[in-house]
C-alpha positions as semicolon CSV with decimal commas, in nm:
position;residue;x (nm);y (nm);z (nm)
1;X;11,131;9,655;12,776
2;X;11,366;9,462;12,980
3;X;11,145;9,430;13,271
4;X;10,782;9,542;13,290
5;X;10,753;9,900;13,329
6;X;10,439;10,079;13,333
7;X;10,595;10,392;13,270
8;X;10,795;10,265;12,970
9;X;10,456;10,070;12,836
10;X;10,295;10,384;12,824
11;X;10,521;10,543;12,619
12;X;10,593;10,287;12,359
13;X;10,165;10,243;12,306
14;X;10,159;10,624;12,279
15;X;10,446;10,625;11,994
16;X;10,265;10,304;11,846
17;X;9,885;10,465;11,844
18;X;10,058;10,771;11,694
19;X;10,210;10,597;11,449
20;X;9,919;10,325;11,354
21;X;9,618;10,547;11,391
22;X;9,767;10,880;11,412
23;X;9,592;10,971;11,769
24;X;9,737;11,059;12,103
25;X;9,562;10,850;12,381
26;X;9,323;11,092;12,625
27;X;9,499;11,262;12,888
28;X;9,293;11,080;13,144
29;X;9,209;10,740;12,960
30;X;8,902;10,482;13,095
31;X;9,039;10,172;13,208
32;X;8,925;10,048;12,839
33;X;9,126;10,318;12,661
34;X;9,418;10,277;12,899
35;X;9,426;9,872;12,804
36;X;9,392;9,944;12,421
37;X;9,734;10,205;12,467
38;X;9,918;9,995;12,724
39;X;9,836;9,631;12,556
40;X;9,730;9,652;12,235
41;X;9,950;9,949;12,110
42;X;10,226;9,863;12,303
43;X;10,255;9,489;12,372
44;X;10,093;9,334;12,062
45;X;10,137;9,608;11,767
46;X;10,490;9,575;11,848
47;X;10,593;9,222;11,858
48;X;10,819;9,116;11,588
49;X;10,684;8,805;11,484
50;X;10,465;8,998;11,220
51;X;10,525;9,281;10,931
52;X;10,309;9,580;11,025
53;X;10,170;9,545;10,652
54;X;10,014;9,235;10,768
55;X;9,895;9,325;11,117
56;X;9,713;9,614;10,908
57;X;9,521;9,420;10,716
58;X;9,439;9,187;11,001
59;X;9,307;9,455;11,192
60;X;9,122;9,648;10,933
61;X;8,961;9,330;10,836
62;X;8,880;9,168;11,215
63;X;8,763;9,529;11,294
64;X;8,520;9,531;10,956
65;X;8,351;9,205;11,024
66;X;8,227;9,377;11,408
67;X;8,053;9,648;11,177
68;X;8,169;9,905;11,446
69;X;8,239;10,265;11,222
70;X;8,474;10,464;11,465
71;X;8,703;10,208;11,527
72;X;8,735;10,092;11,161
73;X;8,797;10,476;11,052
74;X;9,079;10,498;11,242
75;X;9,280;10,194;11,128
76;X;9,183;10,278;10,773
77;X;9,305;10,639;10,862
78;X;9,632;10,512;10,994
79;X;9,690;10,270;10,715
80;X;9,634;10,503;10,412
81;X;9,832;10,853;10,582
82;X;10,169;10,602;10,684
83;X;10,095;10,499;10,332
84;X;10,208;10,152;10,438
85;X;9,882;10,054;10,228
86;X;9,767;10,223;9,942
87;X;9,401;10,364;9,857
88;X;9,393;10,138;9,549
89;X;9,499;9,845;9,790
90;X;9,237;9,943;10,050
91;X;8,989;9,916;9,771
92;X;9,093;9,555;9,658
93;X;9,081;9,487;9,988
94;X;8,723;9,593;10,045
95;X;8,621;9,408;9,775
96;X;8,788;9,090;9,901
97;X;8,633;9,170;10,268
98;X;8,291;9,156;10,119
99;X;8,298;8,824;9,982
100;X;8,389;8,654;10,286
101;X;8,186;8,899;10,523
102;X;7,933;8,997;10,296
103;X;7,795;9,312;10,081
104;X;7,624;9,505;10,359
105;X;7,993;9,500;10,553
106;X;8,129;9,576;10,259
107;X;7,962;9,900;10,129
108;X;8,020;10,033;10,490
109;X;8,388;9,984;10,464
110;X;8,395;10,109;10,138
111;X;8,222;10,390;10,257
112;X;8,459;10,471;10,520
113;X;8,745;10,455;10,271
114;X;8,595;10,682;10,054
115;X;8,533;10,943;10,323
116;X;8,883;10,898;10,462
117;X;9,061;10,906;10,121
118;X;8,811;11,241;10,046
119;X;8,967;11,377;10,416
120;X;9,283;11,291;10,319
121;X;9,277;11,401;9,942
122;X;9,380;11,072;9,814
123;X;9,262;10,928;9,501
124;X;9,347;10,591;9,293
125;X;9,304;10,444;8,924
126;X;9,174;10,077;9,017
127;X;9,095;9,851;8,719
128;X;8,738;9,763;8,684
129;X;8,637;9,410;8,696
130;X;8,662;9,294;8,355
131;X;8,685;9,449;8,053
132;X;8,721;9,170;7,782
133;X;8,445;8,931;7,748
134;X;8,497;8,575;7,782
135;X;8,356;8,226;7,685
136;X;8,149;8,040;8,008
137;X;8,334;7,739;7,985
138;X;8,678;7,929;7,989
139;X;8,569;8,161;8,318
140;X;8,433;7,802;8,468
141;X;8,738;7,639;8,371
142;X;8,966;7,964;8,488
143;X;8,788;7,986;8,859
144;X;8,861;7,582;8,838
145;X;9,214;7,575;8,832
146;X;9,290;7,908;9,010
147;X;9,062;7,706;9,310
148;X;9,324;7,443;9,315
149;X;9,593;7,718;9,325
150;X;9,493;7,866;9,599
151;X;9,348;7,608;9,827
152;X;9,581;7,348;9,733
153;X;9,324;7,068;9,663
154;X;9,033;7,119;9,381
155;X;8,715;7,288;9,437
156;X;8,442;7,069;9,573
157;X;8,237;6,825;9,242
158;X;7,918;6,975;9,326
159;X;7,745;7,128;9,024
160;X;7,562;7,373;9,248
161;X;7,422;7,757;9,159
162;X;7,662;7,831;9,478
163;X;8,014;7,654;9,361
164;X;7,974;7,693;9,009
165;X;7,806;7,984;8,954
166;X;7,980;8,205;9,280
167;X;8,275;7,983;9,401
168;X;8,426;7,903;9,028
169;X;8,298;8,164;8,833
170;X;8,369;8,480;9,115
171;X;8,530;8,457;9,374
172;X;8,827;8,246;9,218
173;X;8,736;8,270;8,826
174;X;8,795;8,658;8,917
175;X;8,825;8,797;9,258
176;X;9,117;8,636;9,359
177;X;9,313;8,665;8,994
178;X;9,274;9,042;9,015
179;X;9,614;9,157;9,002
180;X;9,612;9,492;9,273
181;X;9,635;9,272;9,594
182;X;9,916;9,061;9,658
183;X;9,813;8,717;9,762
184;X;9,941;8,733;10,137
185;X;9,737;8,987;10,235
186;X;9,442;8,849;10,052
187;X;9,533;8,540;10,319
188;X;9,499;8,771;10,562
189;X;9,180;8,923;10,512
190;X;9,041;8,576;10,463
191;X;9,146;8,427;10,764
192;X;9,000;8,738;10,957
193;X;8,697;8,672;10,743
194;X;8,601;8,344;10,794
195;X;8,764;8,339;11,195
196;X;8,456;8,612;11,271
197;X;8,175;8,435;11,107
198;X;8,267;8,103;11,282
199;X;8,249;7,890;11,016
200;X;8,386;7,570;11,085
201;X;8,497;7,439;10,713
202;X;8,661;7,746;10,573
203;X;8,803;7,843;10,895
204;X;9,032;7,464;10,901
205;X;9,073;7,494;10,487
206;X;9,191;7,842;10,447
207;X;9,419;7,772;10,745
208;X;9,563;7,494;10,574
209;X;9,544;7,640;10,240
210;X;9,783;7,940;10,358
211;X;10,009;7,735;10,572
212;X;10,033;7,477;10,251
213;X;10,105;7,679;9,980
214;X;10,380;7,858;10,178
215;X;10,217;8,263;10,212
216;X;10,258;8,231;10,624
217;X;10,444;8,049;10,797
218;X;10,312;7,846;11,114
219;X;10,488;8,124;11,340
220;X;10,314;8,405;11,155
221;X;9,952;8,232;11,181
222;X;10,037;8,174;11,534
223;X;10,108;8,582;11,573
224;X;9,802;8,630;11,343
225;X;9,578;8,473;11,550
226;X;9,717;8,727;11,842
227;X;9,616;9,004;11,649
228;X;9,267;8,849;11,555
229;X;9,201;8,740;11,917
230;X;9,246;9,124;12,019
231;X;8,966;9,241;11,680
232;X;8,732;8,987;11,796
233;X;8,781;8,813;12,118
234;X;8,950;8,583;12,302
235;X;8,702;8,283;12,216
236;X;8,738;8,327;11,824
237;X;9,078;8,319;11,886
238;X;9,098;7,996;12,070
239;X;8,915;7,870;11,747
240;X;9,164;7,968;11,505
241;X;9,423;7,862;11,757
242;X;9,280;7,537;11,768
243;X;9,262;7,501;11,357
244;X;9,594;7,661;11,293
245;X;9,708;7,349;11,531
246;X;9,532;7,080;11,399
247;X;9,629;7,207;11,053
248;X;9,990;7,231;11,085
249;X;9,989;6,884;11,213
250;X;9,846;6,754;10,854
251;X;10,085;6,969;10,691
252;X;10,399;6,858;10,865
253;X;10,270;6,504;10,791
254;X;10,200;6,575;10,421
255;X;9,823;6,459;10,497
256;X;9,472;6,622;10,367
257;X;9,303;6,878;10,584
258;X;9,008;6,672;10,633
């Protein structure tokens, strides 16, 4: 738009809710519905700054974590018919969404993909957790190191039921290895994750984390946190504004998060 036109807004959100949610907006929209065409759609769904991939999986995730059904159903609808995810994706990315928002979120989501991929007639071979045993010490050690992959610094010394048994052992001894998610969008669920349950500590370290080991770029947080503020509010978005500054500075300067 080269200046702001209401009339041209209103047809770029209708082409964008078409294409992202496959829906026409109502004839005679609410003031609400009119925003979520003429703003969301149109103003932030199309800014450049961000893949669509990404802005998927920010706003399936963001949307999750408010446990709201309808609005979640479309966005998984959109994203599985453009195909720009796929159903075996969706489902790595429901399991990823539950350990950062939890297992009641998570079987709702998962049952919203199944009843969308069941609408749609979509099915998918994902591979089960494990299959091969393996020795304690080597899952410990495994969850260990892939820890210091992915946050960048090593897992906190604590010998706690909580780090070692789900930090080490789960959630990076296996969750984050599996193979069907790439690890940008995993990034991107987390952040959404951890910005709507306004927790202070892995808000600042998975900002870092994904800015340090080079999966987003400062620009592309800054766009994520767009998209975020819009799933969850203004105010959790001035949060992760606020860490995804303080963060960059450290990183710039080559210093520690904390």
């Amino acid at each position: 738009m080269k200046q702001c036109d209401p009339a041209e807004r209103r047809a770029i959100g209708t082409r964008l809710m078409g294409e992202i949610i496959d829906q026409q907006p109502p004839a005679k929209p609410t003031l609400l519905e009119e925003t979520i065409r003429d703003y969301s759609f149109a103003e932030i769904w199309s800014r450049p700054g961000l893949d669509r991939r990404s802005r998927r999986w920010i706003a399936l995730s963001g949307c999750a974590a408010t446990g709201m059904v309808e609005p979640l159903e479309e966005y998984v609808h959109g994203a599985l018919k453009s195909g720009d995810i796929t159903l075996a994706e969706l489902r790595e990315g429901v399991l990823h969404f539950a350990v950062y928002s939890g297992w009641p979120l998570g079987r709702q989501y998962d049952k919203i993909v199944t009843r969308v991929a069941d609408r749609l007639g979509l099915s998918a071979q994902v591979p089960p957790l494990r299959v091969e045993p393996w020795e304690p010490k080597e899952r410990w050690e495994t969850g260990t190191a892939n820890y210091d992959a992915v946050m960048t610094f090593p897992p906190p010394p604590l010998p706690s039921s909580f780090v070692d048994g789900g930090i080490k052992n789960f959630v990076f001894g296996e969750m984050w290895k599996r193979p069907g998610l790439d690890q940008r969008a995993r990034r991107w669920i987390t952040l959404a994750c951890v910005g709507a349950c306004d927790a202070p500590y892995p808000i600042a370290t998975h900002v870092y984390a994904a800015l340090k080991a080079g999966d987003a770029t400062y620009a592309e947080i800054d766009e994520f946190v767009l998209q975020f503020a819009y799933e969850l509010g203004w105010p959790k978005g001035s949060v992760m504004q606020t860490a995804l500054e303080s963060m960059w500075a450290k990183v710039e300067k080559g210093e520690f998060w904390m």
